[in-house]
C-alpha positions in Angstrom: 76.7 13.1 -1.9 76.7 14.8 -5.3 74.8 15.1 -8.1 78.1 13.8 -9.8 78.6 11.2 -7.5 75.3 9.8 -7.5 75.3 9.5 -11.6 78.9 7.1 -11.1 76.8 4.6 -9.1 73.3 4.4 -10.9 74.8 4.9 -14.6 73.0 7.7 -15.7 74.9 10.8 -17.5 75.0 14.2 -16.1 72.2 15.9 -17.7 69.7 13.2 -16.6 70.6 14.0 -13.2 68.8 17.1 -13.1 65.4 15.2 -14.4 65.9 12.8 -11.4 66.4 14.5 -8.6 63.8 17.6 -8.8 61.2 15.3 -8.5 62.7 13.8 -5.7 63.5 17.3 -3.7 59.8 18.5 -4.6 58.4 14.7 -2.9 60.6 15.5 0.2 62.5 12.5 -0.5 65.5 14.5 -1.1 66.9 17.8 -0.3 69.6 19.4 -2.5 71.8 22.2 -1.2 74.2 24.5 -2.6 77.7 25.5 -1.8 80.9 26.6 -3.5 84.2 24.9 -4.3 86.5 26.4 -2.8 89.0 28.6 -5.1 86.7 28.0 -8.0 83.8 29.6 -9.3 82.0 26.4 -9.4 78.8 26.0 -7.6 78.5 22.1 -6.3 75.3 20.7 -4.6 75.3 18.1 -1.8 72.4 15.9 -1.8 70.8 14.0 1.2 68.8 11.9 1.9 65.5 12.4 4.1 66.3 10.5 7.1 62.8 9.4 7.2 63.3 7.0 4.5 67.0 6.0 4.8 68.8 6.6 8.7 71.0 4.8 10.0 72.0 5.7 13.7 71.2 7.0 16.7 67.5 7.8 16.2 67.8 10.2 18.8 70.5 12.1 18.0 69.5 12.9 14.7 71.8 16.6 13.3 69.7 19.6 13.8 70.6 20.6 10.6 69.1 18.0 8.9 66.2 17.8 10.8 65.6 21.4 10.0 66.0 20.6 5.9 63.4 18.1 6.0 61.0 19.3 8.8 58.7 21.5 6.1 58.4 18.0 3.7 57.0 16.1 6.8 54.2 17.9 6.2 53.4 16.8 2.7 50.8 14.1 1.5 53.3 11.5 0.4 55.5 11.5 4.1 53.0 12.6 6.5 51.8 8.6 6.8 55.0 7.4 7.2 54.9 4.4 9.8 57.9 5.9 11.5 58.8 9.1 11.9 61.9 10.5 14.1 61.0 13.9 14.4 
């Protein structure tokens, strides 16, 4: 999801998005990656979700790309107890 996308669902105004989610990225919680929109000189950011704390699927067959994004922030205080881990 977006930046942009996430603010439509919890009500919150662009600018406040920013205040949000670095907290979130620096706690492992999320990860935020950049692109480009395509014919535009736009930069977008897709936002996931650490599949540690919100997964649903396969356990097993969890994308080795995400698993790669959030492998370094298993490591940290705050997710290195987690009850469950996947990977």
């Amino acid at each position: 999801m977006t930046q942009e996308g996430i603010d439509k669902i919890i009500g919150e105004n662009k600018s406040q998005m920013s205040k949000i989610v670095a907290p979130l990225v620096k706690k492992g919680i999320l990860e935020k990656t950049e692109g480009a929109i395509e014919d535009n000189n736009v930069k977008s950011f897709a936002i996931y979700v650490n599949p540690h704390i919100i997964y649903s699927g396969d356990r097993d067959n969890i994308n080795a790309t995400l698993q790669t994004m959030f492998q370094r922030h298993m490591k940290n205080k705050i997710l290195k107890n987690l009850p469950v881990r996947f990977f």
